[in-house]
N, C-alpha and C positions, 0 to 999 in steps of 0.2 A: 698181478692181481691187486685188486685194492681191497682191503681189509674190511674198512669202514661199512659197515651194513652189513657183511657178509655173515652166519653161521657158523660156527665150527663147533668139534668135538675134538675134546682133548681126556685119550683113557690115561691111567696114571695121573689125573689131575689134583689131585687133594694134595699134592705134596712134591718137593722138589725140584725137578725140570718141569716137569708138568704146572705145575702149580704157578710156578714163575711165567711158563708159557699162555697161561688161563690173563695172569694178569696184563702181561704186555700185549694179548687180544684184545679184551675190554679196554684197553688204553686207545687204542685206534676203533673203538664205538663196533667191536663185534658182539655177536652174543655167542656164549660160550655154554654148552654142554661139559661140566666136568665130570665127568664119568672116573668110577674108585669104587674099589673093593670096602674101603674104609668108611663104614657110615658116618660114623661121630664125627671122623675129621672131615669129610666132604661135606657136612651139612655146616660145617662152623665155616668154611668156607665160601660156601654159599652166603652166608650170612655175611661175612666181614665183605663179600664181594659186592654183595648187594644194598651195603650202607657206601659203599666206594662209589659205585658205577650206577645207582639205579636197580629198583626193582624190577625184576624180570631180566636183567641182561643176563644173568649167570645161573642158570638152575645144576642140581647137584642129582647124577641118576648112578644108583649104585649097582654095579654090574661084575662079576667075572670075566676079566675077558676069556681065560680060558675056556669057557660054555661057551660055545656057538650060540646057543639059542639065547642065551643071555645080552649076548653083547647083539645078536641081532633083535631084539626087546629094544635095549638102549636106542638101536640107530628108529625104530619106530616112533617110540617115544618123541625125539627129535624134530621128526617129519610133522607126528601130529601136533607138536609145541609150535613150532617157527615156519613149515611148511616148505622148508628148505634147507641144504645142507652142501656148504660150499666147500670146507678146510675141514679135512679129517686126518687127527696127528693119531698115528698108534704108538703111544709115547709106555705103556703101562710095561713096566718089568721086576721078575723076581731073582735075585739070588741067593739058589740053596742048591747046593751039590749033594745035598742028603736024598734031598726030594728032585729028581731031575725030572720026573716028566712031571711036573709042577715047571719047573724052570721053564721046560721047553716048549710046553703048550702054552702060559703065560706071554712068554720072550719072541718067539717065531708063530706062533697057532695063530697067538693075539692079532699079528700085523699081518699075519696072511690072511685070516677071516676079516679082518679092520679094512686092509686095500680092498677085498673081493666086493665088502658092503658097501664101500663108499665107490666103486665103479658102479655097479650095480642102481646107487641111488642117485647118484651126482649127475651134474650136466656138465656138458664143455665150458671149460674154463676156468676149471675146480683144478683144486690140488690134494695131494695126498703126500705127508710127510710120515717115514719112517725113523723112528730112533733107532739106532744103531750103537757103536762104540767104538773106542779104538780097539778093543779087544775084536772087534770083529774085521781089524786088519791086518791081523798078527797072530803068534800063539801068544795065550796066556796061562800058563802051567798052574796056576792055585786054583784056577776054576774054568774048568773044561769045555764042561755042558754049558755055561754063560758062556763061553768064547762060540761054543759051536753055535748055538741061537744067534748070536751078533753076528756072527760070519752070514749064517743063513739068511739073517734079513738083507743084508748088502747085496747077497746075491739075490733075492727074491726080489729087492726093489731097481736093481740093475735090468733084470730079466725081463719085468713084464712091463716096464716103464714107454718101452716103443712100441705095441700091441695098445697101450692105453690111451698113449696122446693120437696115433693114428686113430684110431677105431672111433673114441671115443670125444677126444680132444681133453683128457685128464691128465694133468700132470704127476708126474709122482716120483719123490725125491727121498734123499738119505742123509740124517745127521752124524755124525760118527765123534760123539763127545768123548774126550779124553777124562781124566779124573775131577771129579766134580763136587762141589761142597753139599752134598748131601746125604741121606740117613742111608744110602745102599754101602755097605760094606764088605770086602773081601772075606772070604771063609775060615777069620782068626783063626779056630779051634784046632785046624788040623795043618798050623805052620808051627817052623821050628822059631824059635826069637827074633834071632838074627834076619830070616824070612818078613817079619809082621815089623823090625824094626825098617827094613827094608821100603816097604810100601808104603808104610805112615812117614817117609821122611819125602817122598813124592809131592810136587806142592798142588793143591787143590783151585781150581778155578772158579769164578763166580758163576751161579744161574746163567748171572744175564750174559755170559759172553756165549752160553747156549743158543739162549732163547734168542737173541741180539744176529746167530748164523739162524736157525729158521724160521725168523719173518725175510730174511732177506731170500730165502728158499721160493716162500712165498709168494714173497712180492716180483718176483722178477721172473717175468713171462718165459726168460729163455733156460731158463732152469728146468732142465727135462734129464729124468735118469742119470742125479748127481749125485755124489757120496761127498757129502762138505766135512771136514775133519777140522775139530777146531780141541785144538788141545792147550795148556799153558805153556809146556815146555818149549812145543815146536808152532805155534801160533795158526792161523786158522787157513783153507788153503781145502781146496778140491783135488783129490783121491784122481790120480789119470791111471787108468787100466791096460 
């Protein structure tokens, strides 16, 4: 797929991978829907995007993705803004093992309502990227309910990925970022030291070596029902089942 012209929606976007992925959009002349829970910080982004790139490339729509009806609001919105809608990333995630069906509705609801809408709306030719994790390749014992959402979208984007490009001609793929320089953080409060010293001595990877695996997701037509794993430790490399 070629980027350039194209539409997308990026939930999660005010910040982080998202945020990182809003910008390397607009770099190649898409316009970006950044959809976020966070008003203040999605509209300051909107802003810095739109002294960057031009008015009107980046508008900022603040949604839940947890609420169905919410997030299917956003993907309207969209349609009657741009009149089309080609790249839909459900990038948006929470972790809290306190609040698990927060987590889980957030983390798995998010990208199983996100792929159903964006089949639903899209044409052949479109793509559809899941965020994922490496925790969703593995156990991860500090936090459960995040591992089980990450597992569930690998398996939800595996699953319905040849149902979609058949039927449909949509492609629909999976990121599986390893530890990442950003503000999500492991469940300190309920590890012992030794535990917390453990994981912060883990080394962190830049945004872009995220966002850098899904435009290549993207852009590359033969990329159907993949699980891209890009980690710093063990470097970047498709998941074989």
């Amino acid at each position: 797929m070629k980027i350039s012209g194209c539409v997308a929606i990026v939930t999660g976007g005010a910040s982080g991978i998202g945020r990182g992925l809003c910008d390397v959009l607009l770099q190649r002349n898409a316009k970006v829907a950044i959809v976020d829970l966070n008003e203040e910080r999605g509209k300051e982004v909107e802003r810095i995007f739109s002294e960057s790139y031009g008015t009107g490339c980046a508008r900022f729509i603040r949604c839940d993705v947890s609420i169905e009806d919410e997030l299917k609001e956003a993907f309207s919105r969209i349609l009657s803004l741009w009149g089309r809608l080609d790249i839909v990333c459900n990038n948006a995630a929470v972790l809290d093992e306190d609040d698990w069906n927060k987590t889980l509705n957030t983390n798995l609801g998010g990208a199983i309502h996100g792929t159903l809408l964006g089949l639903e709306h899209m044409k052949s030719g479109s793509v559809i990227i899941n965020t994922s994790s490496t925790a969703g390749l593995s156990a991860w014992k500090l936090a459960p309910v995040y591992c089980a959402t990450k597992h569930g979208i690998v398996a939800f984007t595996r699953s319905i990925s040849n149902a979609a490009m058949r039927d449909q001609g949509i492609r629909v793929n999976c990121i599986c970022p390893g530890r990442t320089d950003t503000e999500m953080d492991f469940p300190r409060h309920k590890l012992r030291k030794e535990e917390i010293e453990a994981q912060d001595s883990l080394p962190k990877q830049p945004i872009s070596a995220v966002t850098k695996g899904i435009i290549e997701l993207i852009e590359d037509d033969t990329k159907i029902g993949e699980v891209l794993v890009v980690c710093e430790t063990d470097g970047t490399k498709y998941k074989l089942f």
